[in-house]
MIBA-85868 format. One record per atom (N, C-alpha, C): residue number from 1; residue in one letter; x, y, z. Coordinates in steps of 0.02 Angstrom, whole numbers, plus 50000, padded with zeros to 5 digits. Each point is the difference from the previous one (the first is absolute). Layout:
BEGIN
DOSE resi resn     X     Y     Z
DOSE  NUM    a     X     Y     Z
...
//
This chain:
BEGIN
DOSE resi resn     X     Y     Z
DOSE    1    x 47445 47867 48068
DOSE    1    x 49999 50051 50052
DOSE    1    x 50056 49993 50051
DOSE    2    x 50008 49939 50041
DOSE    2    x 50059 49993 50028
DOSE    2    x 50066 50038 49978
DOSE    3    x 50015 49977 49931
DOSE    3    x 50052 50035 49968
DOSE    3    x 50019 50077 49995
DOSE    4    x 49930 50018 49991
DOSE    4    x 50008 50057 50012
DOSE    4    x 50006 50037 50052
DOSE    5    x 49982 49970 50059
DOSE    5    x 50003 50032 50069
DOSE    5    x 50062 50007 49997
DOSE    6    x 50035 49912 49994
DOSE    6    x 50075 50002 50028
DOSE    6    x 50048 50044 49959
DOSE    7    x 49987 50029 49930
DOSE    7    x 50041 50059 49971
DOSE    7    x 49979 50072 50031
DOSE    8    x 49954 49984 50019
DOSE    8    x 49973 50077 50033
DOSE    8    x 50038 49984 50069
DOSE    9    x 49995 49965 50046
DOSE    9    x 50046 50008 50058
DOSE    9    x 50056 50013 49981
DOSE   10    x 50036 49952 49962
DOSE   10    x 50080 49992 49976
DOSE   10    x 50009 50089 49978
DOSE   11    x 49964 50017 49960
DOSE   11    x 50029 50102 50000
DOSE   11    x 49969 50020 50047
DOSE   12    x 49969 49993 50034
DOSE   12    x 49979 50044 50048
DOSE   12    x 50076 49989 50047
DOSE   13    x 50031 49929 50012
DOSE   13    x 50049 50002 50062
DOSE   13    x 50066 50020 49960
DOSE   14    x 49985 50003 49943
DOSE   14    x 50067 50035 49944
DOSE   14    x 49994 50074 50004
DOSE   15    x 49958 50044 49999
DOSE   15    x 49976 50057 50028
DOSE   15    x 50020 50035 50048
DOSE   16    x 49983 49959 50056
DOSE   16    x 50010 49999 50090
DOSE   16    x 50055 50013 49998
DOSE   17    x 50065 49934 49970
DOSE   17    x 50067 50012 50018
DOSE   17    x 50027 50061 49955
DOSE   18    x 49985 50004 49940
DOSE   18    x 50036 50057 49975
DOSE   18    x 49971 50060 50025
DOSE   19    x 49933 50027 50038
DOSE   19    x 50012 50058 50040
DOSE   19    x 50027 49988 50055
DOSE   20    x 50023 49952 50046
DOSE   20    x 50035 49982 50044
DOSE   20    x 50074 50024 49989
DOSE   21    x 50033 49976 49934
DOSE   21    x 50053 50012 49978
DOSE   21    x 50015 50066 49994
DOSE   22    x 49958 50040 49966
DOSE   22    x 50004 50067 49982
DOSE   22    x 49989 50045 50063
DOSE   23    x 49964 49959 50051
DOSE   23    x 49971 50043 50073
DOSE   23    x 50096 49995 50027
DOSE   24    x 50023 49960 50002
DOSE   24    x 50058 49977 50052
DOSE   24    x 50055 50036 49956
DOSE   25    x 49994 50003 49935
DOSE   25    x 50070 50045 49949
DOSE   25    x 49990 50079 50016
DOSE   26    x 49925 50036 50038
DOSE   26    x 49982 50047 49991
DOSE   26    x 50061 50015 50052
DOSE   27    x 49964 49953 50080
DOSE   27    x 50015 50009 50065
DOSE   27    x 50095 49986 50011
DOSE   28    x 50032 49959 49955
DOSE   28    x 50057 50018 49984
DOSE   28    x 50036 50056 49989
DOSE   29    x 49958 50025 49944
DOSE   29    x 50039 50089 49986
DOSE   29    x 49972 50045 50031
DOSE   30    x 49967 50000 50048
DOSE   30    x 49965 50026 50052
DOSE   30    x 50048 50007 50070
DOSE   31    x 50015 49941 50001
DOSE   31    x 50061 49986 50057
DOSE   31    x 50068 50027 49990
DOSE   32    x 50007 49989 49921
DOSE   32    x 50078 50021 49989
DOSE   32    x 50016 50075 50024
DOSE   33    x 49946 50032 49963
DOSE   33    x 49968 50077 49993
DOSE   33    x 49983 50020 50068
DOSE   34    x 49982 49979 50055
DOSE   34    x 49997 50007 50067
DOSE   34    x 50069 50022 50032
DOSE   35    x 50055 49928 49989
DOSE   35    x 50048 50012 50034
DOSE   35    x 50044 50054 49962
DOSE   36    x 49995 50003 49943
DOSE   36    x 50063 50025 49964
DOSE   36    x 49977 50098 49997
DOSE   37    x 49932 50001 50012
DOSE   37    x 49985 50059 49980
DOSE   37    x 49986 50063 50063
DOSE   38    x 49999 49973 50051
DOSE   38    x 50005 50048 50046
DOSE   38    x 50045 50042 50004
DOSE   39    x 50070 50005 50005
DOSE   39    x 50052 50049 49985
DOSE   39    x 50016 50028 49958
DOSE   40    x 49979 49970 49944
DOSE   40    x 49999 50051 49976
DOSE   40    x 49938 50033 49995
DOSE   41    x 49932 49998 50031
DOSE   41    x 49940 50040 49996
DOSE   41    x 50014 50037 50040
DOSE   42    x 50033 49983 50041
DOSE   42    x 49994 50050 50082
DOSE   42    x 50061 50038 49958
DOSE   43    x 50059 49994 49967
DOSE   43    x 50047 50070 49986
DOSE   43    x 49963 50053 49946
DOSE   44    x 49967 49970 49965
DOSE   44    x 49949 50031 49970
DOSE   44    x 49957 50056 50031
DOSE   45    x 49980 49974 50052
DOSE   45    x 49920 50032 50028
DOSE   45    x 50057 50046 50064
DOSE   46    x 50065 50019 50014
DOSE   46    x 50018 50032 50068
DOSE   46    x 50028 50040 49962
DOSE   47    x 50004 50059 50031
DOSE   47    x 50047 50053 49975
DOSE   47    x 49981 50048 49952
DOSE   48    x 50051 50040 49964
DOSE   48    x 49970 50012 49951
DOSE   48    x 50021 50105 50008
DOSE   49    x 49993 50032 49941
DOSE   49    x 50023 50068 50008
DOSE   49    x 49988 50044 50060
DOSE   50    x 50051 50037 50008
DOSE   50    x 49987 50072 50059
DOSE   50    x 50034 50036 50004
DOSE   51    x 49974 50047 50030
DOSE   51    x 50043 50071 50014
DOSE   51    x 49979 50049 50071
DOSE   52    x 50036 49984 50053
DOSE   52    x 50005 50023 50051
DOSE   52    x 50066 50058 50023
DOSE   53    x 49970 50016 50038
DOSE   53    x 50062 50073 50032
DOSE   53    x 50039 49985 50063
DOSE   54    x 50047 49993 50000
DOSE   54    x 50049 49983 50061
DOSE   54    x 49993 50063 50045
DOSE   55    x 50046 49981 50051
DOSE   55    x 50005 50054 50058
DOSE   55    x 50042 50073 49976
DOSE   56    x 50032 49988 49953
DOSE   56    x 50020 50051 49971
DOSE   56    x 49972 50031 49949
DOSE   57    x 49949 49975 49969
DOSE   57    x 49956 50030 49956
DOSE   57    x 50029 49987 49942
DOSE   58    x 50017 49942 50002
DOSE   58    x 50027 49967 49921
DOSE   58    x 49950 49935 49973
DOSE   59    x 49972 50006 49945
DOSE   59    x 49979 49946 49981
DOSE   59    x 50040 49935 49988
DOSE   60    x 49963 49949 50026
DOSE   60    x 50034 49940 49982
DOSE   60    x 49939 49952 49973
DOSE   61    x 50014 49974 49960
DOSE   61    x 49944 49956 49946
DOSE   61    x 50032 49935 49997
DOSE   62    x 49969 49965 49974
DOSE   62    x 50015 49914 49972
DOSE   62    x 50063 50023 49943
DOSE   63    x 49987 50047 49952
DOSE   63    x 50045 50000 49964
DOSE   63    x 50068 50015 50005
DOSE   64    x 50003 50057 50053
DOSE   64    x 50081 50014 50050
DOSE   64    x 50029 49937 50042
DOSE   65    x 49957 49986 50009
DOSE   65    x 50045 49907 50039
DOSE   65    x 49990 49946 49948
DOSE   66    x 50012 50011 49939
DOSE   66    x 50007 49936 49952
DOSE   66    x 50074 49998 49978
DOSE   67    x 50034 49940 50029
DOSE   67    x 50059 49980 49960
DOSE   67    x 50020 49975 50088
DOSE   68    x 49952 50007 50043
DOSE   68    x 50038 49965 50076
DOSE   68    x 49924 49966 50028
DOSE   69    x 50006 49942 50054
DOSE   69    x 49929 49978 50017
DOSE   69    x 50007 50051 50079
DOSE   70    x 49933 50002 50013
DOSE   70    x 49991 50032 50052
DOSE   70    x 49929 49978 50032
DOSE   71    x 50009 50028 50080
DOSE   71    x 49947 49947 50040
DOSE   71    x 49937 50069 50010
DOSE   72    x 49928 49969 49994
DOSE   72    x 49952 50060 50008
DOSE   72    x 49964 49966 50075
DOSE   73    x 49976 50071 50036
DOSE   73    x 49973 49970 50069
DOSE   73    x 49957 50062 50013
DOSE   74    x 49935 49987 50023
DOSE   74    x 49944 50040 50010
DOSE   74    x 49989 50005 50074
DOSE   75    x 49980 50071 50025
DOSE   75    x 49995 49999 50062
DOSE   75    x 49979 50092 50017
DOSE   76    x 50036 50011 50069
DOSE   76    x 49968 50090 50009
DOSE   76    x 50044 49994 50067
DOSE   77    x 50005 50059 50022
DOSE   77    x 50036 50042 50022
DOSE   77    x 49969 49979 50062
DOSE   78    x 49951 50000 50020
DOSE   78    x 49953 49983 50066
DOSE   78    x 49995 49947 50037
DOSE   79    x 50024 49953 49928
DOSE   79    x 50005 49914 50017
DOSE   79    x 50032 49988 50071
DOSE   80    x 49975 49980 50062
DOSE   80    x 50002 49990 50063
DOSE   80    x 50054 49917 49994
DOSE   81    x 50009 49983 49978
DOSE   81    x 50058 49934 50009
DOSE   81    x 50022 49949 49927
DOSE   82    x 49938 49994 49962
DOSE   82    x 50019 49961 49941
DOSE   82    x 50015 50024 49949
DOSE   83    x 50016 50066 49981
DOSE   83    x 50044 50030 49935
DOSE   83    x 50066 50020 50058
DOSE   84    x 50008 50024 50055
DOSE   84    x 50064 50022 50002
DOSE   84    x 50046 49923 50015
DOSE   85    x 49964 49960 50024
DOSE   85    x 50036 49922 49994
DOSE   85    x 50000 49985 49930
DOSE   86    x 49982 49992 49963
DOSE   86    x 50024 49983 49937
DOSE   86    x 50046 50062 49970
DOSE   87    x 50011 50053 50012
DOSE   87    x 50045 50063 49980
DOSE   87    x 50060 49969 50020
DOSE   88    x 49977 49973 50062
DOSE   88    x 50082 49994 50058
DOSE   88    x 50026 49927 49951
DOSE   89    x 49946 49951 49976
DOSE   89    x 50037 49945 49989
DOSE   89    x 50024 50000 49920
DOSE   90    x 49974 50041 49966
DOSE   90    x 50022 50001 49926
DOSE   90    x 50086 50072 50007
DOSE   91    x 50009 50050 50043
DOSE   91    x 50050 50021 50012
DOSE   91    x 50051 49941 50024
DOSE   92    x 49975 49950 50028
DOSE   92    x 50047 49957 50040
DOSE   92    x 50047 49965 49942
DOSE   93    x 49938 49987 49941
DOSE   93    x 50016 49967 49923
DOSE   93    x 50063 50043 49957
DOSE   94    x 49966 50059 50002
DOSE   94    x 50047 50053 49987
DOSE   94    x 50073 50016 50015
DOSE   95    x 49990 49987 50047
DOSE   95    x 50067 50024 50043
DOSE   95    x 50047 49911 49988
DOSE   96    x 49970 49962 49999
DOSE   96    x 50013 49927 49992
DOSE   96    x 50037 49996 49929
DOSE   97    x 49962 50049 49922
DOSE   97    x 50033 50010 49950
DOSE   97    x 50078 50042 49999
DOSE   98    x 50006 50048 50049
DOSE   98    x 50055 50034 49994
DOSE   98    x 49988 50040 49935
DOSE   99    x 50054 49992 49958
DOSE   99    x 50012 50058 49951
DOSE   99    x 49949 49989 49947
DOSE  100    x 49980 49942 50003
DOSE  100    x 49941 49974 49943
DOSE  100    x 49950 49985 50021
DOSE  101    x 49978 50069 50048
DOSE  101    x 49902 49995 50002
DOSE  101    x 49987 50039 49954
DOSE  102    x 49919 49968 50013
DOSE  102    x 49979 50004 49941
DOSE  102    x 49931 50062 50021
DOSE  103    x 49964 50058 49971
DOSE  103    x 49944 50019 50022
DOSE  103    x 49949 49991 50014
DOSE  104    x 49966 50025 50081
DOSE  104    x 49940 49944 50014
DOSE  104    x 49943 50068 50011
DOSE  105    x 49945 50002 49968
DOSE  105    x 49953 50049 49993
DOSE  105    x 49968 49999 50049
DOSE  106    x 49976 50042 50054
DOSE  106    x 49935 50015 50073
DOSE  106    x 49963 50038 49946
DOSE  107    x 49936 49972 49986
DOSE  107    x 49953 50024 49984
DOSE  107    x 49953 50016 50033
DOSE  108    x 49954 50051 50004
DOSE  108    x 49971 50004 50059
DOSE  108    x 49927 50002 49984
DOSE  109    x 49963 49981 50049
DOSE  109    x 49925 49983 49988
DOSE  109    x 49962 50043 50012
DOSE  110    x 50018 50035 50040
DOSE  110    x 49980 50072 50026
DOSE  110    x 50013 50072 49950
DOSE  111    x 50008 49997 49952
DOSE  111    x 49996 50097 49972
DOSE  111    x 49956 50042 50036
DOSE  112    x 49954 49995 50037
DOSE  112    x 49980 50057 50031
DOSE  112    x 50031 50041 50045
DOSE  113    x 50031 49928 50056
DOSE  113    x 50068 50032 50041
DOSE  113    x 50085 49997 49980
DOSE  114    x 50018 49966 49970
DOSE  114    x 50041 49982 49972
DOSE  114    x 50024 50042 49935
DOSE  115    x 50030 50052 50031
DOSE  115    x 50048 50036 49939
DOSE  115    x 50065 49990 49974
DOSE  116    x 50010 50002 49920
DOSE  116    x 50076 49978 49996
DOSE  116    x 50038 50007 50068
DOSE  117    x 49995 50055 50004
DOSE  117    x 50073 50033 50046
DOSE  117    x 49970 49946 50075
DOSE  118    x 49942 49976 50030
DOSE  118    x 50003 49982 50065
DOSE  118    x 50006 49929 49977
DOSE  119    x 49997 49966 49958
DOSE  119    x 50035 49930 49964
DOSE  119    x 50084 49995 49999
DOSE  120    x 50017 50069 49972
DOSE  120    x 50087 49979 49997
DOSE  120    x 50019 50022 50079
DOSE  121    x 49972 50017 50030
DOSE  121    x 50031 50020 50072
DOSE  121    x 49984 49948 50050
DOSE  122    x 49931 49960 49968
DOSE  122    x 50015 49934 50035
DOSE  122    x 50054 49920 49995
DOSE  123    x 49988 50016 49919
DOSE  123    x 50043 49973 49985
DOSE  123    x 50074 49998 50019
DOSE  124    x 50034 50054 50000
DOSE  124    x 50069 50028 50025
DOSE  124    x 50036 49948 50071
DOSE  125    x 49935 49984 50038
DOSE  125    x 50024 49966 50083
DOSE  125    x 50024 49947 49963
DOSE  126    x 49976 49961 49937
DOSE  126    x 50018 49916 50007
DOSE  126    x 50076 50002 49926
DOSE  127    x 49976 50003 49963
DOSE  127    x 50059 49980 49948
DOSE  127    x 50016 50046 49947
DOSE  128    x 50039 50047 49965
DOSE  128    x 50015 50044 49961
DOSE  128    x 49971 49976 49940
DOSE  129    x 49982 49919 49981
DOSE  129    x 49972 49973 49951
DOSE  129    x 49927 49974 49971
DOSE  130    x 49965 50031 50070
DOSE  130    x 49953 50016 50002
DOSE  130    x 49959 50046 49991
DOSE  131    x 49960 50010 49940
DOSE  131    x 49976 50061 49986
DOSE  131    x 49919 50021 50003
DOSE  132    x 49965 50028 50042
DOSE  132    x 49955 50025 50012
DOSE  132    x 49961 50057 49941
DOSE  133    x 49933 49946 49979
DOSE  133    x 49976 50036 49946
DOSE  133    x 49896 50023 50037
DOSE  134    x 50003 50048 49966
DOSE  134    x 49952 50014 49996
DOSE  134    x 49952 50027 49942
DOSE  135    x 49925 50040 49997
DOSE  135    x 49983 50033 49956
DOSE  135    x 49934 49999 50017
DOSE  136    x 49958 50052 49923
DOSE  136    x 49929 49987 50027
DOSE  136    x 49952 49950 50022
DOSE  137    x 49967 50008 50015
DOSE  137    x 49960 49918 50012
DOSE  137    x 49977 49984 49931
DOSE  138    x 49984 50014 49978
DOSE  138    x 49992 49977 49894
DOSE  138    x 50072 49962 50000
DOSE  139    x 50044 50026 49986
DOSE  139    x 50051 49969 50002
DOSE  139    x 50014 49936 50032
DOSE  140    x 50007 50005 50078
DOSE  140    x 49983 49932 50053
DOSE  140    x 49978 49969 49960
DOSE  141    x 49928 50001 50000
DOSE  141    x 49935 49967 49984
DOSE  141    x 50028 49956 49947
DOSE  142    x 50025 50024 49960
DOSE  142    x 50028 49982 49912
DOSE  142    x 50041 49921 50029
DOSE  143    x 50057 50052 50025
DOSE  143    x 50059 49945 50035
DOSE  143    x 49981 49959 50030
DOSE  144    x 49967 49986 50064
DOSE  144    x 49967 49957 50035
DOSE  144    x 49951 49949 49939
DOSE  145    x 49967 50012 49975
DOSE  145    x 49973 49953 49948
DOSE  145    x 50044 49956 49951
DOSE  146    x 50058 50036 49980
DOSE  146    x 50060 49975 49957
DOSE  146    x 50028 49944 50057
DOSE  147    x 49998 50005 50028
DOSE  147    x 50039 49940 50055
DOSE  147    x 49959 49949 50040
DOSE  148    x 49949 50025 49996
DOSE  148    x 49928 49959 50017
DOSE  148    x 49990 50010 50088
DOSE  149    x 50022 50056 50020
DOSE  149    x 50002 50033 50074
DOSE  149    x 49953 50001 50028
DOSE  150    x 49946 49965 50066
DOSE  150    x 49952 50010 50033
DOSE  150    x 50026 50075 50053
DOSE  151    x 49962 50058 49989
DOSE  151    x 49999 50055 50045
DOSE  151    x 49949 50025 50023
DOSE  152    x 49972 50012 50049
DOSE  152    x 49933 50036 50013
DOSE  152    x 50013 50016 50065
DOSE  153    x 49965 50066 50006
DOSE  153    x 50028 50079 50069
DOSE  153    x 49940 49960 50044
DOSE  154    x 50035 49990 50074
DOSE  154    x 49959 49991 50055
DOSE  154    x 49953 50052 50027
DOSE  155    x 49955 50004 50048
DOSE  155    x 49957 50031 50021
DOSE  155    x 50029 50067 50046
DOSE  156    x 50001 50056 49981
DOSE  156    x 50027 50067 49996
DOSE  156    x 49983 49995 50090
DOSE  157    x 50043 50016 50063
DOSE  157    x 49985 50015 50057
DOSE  157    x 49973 50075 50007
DOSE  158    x 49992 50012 50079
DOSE  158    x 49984 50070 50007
DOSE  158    x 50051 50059 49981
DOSE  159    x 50068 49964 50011
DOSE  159    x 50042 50064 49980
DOSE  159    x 50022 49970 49940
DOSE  160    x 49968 49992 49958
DOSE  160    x 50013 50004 49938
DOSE  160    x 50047 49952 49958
DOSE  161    x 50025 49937 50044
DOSE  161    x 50039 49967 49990
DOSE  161    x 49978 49940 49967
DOSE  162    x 50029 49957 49946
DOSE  162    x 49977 49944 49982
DOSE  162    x 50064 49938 50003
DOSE  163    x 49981 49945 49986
DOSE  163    x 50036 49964 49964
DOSE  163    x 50012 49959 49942
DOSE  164    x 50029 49954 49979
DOSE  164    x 50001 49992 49930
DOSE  164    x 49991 49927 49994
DOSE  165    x 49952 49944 49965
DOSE  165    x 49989 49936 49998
DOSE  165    x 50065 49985 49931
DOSE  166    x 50033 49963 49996
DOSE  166    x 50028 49991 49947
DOSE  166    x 50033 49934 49987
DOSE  167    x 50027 49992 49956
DOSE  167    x 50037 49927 49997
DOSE  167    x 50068 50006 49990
DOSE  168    x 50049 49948 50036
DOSE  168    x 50072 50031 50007
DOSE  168    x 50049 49937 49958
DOSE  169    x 50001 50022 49935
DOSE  169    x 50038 49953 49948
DOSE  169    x 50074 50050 49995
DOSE  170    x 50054 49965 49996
DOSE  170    x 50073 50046 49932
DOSE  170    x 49990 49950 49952
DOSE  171    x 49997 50041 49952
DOSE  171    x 49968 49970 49943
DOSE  171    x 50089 50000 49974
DOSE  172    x 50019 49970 49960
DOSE  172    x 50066 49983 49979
DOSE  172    x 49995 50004 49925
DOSE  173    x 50036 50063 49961
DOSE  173    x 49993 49999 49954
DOSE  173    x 50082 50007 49949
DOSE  174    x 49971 49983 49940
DOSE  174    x 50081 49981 49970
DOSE  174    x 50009 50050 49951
DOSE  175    x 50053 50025 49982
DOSE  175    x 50028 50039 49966
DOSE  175    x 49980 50030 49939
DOSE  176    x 49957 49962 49958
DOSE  176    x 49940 50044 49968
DOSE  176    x 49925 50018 50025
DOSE  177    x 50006 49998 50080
DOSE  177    x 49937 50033 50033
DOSE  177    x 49955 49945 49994
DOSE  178    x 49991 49911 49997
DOSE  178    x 49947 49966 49989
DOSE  178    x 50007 49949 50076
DOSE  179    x 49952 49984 50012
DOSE  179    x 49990 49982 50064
DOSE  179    x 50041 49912 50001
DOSE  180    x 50037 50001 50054
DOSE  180    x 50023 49923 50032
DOSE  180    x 49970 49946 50032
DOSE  181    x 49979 50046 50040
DOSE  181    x 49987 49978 50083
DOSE  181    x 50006 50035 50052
DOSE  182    x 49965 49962 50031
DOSE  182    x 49978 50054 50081
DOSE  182    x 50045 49970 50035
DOSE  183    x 50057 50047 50034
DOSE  183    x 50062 49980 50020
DOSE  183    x 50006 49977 50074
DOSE  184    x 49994 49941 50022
DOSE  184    x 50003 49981 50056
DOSE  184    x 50056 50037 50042
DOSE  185    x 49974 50034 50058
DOSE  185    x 50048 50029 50057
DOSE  185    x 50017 49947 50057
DOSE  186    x 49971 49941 50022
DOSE  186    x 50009 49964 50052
DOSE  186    x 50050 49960 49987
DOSE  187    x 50053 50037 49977
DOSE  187    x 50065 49960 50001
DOSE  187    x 50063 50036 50011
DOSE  188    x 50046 49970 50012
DOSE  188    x 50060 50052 50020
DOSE  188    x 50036 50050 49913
DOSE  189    x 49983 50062 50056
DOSE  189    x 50031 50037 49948
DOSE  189    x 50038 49983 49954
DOSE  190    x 50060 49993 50002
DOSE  190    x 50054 49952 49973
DOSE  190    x 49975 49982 49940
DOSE  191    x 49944 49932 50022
DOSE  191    x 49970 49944 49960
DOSE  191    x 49962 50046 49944
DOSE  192    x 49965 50061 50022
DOSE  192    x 49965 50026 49941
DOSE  192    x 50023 50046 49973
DOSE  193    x 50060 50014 50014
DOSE  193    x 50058 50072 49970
DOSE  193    x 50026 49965 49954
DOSE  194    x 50025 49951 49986
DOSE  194    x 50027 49940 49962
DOSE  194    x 49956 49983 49961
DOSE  195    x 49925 49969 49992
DOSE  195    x 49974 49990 49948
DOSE  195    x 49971 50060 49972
DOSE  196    x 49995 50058 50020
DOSE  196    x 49991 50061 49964
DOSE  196    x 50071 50039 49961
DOSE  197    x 50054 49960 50011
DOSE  197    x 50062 50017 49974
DOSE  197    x 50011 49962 49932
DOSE  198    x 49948 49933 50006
DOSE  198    x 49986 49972 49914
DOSE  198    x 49975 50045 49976
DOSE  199    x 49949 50042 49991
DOSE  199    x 49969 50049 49964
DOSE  199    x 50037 50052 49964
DOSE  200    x 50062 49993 50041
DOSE  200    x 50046 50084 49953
DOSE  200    x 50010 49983 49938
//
């Protein structure tokens, strides 16, 4: 009987370590697959087809800006300080490229108020390379999900006025329309006109 205990322990702790082994080889490719797989999940999961109407009533889609990268930025016409500060600081980028900017999309969160034509006329104050899109809210709706956009309309006042909850990314995209990165602005123009000048 002894004997037998001690072969029954002896696999039982032969057991132990080889699911130990197999637990720790799992948590290995688990880890590798952690670090290595986020960027590319996240270029995967952002972006993705459209077709919006400029201020001139021209469509522009993912497929008309393929063969150059270009920057996308969500916002509205109403926006009280944090879309026209980011307008002002991605023109700053712009103007920083000179002859080789590149197109940066105002998408707007708003289609109810927000018509092509009152998108390109806002657009117009900050950078010629800036293009103000709009469309139906089906449309929005579509787009905003393709980029993974938090939007939702504030509580309507007495005269009829609202505002807009949203999230304020430039999404940085490369020359066959697939997502980069969310393009840091808190740096000198210069600094980010230049690494968006790798992209051409």
């Amino acid at each position: 009987m002894p004997d037998l205990e001690a072969k029954s322990g002896s696999n039982s702790r032969v057991m132990a370590a080889a699911a130990i082994s197999a637990t720790l080889a799992l948590l290995a490719i688990f880890a590798i697959w952690f670090v290595l797989a986020p960027q590319t999940s996240t270029q995967s999961l952002v972006g993705g087809p459209f077709a919006l109407e400029d201020g001139a009533g021209k469509t522009v889609s993912d497929a008309s800006l393929r063969g150059r990268p270009f920057l996308v930025y969500f916002g509205y016409t109403h926006c009280p300080d944090t879309c026209p500060t980011e307008l002002a600081r991605i023109s700053d980028v712009l103007t920083a490229m000179k002859d080789k900017a590149i197109p940066a999309l105002f998408i707007t969160v708003d289609p109810e108020r927000d018509t092509p034509k009152l998108m390109g006329d806002y657009v117009g104050s900050f950078n010629p390379h800036i293009i103000g899109l709009s469309g139906s809210p089906q449309e929005i709706g579509a787009v905003e999900k393709a980029y993974r956009v938090y939007a939702r309309k504030g509580k309507v006042e007495s005269d009829g006025g609202y505002s807009m909850d949203h999230s304020s990314i430039v999404y940085l995209m490369n020359k066959s329309g697939g997502f980069v990165s969310a393009l840091n602005l808190d740096r000198p123009p210069q600094e980010v006109a230049k690494e968006l000048l790798g992209y051409l």
